[in-house]
Backbone bond lengths (Angstrom), bond angles and torsions (degrees), N, CA, C in turn:
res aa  C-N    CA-C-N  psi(-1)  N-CA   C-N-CA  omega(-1)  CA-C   N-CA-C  phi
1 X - - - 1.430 - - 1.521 108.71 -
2 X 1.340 119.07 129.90 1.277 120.31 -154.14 1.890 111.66 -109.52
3 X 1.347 143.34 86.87 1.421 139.67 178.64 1.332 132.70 -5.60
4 X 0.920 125.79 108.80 1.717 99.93 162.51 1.259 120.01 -68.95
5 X 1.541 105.40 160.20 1.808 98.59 -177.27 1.406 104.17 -96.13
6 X 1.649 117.12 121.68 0.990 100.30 -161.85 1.951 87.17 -99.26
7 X 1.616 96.92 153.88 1.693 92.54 -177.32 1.754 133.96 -105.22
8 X 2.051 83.91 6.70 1.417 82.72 177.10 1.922 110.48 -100.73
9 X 1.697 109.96 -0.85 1.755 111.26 167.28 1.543 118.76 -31.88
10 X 1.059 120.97 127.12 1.547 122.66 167.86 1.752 102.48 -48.95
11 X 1.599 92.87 139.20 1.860 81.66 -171.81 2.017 79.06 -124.18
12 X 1.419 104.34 146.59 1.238 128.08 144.10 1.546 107.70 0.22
13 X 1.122 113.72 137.99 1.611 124.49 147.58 1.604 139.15 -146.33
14 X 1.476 104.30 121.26 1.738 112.50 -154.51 1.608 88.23 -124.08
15 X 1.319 96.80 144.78 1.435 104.34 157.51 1.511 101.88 -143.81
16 X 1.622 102.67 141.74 1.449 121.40 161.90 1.398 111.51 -48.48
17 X 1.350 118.12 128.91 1.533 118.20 144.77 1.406 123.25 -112.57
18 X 1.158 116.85 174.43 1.714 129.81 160.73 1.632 119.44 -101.27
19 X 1.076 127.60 127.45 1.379 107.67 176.52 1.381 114.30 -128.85
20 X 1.276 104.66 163.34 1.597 102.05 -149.63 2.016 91.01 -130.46
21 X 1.551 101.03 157.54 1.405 102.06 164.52 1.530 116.76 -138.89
22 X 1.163 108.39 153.56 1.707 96.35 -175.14 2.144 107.39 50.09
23 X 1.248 110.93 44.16 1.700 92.37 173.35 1.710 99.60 -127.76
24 X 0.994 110.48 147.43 2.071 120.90 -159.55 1.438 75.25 -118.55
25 X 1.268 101.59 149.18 1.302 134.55 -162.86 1.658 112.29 -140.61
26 X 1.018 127.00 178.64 1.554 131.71 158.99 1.280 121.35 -149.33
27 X 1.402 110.97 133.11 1.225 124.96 148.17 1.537 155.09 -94.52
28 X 1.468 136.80 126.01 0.720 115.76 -142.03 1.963 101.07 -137.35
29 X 1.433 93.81 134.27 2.037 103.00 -158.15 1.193 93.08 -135.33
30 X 1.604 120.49 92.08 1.731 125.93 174.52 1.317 122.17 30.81
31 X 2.324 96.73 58.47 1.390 93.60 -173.79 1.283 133.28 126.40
32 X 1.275 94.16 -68.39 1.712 142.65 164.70 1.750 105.68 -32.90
33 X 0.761 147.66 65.39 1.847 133.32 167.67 1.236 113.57 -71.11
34 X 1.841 111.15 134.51 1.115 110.54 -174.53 1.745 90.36 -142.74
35 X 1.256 98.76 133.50 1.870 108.92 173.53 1.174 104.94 -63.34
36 X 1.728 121.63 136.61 1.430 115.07 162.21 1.371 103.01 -149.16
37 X 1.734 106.20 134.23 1.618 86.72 -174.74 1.524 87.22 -88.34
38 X 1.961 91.77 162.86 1.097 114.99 171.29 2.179 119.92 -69.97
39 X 1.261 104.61 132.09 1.537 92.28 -178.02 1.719 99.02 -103.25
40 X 1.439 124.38 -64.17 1.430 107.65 168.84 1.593 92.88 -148.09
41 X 1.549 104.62 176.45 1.365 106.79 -167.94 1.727 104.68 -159.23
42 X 0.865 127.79 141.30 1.355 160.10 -168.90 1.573 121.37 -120.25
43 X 1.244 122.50 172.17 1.571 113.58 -157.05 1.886 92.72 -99.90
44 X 1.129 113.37 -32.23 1.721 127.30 140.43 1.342 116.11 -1.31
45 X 1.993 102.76 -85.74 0.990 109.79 -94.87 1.699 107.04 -171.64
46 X 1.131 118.68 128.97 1.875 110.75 178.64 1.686 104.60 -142.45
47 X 1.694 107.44 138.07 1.262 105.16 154.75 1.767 113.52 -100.58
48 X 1.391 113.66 150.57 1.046 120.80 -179.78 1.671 115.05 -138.40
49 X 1.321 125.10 168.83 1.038 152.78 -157.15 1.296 129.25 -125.08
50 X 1.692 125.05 63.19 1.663 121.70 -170.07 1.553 98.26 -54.25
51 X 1.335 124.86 146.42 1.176 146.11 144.43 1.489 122.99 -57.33
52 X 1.023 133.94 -23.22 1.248 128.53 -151.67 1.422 121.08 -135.27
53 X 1.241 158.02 82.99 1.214 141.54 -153.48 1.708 122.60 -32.70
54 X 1.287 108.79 -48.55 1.532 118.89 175.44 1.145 117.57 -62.58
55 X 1.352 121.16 1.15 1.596 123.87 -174.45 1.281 87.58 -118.88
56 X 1.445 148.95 -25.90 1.285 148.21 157.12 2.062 102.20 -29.03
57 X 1.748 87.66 -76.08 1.265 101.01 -167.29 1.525 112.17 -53.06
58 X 1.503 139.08 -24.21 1.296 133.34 -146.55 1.900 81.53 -104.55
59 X 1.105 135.73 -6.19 1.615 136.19 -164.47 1.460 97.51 -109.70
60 X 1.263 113.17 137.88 1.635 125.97 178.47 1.548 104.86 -135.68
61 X 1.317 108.73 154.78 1.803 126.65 158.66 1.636 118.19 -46.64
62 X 0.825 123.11 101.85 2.188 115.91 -163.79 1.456 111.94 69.25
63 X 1.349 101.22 72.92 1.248 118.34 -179.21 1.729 103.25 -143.22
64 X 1.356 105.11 105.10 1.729 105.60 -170.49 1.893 97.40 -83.03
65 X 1.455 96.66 128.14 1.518 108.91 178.65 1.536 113.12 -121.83
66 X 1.146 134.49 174.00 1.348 131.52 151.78 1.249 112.01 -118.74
67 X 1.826 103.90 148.53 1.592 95.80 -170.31 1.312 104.11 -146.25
68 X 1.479 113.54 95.31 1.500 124.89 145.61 1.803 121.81 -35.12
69 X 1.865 94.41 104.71 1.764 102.91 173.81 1.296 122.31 -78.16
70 X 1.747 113.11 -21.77 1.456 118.34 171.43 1.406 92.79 43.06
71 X 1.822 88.46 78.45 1.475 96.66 154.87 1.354 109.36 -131.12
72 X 1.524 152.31 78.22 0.903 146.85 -125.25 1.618 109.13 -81.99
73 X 1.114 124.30 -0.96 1.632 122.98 168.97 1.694 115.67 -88.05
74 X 1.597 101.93 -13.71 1.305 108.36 -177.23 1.714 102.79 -85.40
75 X 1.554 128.76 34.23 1.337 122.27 160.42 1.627 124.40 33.14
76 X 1.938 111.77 21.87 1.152 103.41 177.60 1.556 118.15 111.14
77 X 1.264 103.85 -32.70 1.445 123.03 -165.32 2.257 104.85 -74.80
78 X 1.383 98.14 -12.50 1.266 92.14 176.28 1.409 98.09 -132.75
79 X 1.594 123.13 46.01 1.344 99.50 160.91 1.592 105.56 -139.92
80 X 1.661 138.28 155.10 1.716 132.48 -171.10 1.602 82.09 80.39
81 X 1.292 131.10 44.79 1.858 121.45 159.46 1.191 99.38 -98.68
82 X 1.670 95.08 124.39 1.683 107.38 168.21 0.957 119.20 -67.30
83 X 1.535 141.48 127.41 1.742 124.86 152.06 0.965 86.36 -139.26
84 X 1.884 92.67 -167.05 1.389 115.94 -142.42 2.033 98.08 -142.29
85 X 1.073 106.86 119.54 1.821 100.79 -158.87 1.867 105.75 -70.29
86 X 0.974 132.61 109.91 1.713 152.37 -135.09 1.969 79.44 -93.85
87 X 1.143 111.91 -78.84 1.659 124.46 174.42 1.078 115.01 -155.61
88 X 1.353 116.00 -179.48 1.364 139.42 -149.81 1.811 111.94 -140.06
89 X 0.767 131.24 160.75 1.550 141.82 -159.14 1.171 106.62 -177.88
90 X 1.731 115.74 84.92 1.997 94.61 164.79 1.795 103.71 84.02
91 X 1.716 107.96 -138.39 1.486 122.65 167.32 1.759 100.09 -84.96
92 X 1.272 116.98 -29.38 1.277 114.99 173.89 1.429 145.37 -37.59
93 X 1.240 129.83 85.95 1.388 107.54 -165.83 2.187 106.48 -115.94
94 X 1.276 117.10 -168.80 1.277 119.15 -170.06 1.885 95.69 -152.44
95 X 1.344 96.05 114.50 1.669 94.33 169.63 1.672 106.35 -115.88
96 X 1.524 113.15 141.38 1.172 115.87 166.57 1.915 104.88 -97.05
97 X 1.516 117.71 149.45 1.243 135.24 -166.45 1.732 95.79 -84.52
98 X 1.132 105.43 146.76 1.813 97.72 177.40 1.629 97.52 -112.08
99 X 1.328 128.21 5.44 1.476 134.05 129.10 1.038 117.81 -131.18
100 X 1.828 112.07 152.91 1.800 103.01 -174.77 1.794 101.08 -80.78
101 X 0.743 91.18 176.30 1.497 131.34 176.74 1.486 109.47 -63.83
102 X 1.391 121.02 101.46 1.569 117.69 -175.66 1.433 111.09 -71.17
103 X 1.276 126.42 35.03 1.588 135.15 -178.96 1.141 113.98 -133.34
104 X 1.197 148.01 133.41 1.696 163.05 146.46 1.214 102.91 -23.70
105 X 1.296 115.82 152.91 1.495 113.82 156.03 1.192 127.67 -82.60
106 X 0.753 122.09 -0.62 2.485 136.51 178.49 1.617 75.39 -86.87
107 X 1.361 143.70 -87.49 0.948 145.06 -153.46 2.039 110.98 -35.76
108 X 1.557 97.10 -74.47 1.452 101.81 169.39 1.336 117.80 -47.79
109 X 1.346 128.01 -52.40 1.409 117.48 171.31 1.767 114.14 -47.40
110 X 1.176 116.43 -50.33 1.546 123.13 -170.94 1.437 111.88 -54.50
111 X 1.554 100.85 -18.33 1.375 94.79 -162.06 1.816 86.63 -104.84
112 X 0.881 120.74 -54.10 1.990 129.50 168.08 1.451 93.03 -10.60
113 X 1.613 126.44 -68.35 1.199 134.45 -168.54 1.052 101.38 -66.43
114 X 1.272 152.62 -96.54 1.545 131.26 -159.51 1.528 137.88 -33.98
């Protein structure tokens, strides 16, 4: 006996990331630069990593930042990205992009690695 598909079921949700090790990043708060390494990142979307306690404290939950990935194969296309800081954990934080990322994630990763 064969299902119908029904189309209003809650369906799954995955998103690709890129992940990065050892890659410094920037952030940027009216001015303000703050180092963050990159932890992984998505066309979304990036978690990152303040270094510093005082850069902990100066970062909040709805706090619109821009964040240079300084990835130099990405021709520009991943750096002046607006977001908006989603939460926080610790040094941990999570920004969503207020546009995605005109790049794939195979691409950003490919380039993370070199």
């Amino acid at each position: 006996m064969s299902q119908a598909f029904d189309s209003t079921a809650p369906r799954a949700h995955f998103e690709l990331r890129a992940f990065a090790a050892n890659h410094r990043s920037e952030l940027v708060d009216r001015g303000r630069r703050f180092q963050a390494d990159l932890i992984s990142v998505s066309y979304r979307g990036a978690r990152l990593r303040v270094p510093e306690p005082e850069v902990e404290s100066a970062l909040r939950e709805g706090q619109d930042l821009v964040l240079n990935l300084r990835i130099a194969r990405a021709e520009g296309a991943t750096e002046n990205v607006a977001c908006l800081v989603r939460w926080m954990q610790g040094r941990d934080l999570g920004v969503d992009f207020s546009r995605p990322l005109p790049v794939g994630v195979a691409d950003l990763q490919h380039w993370l690695d070199k």
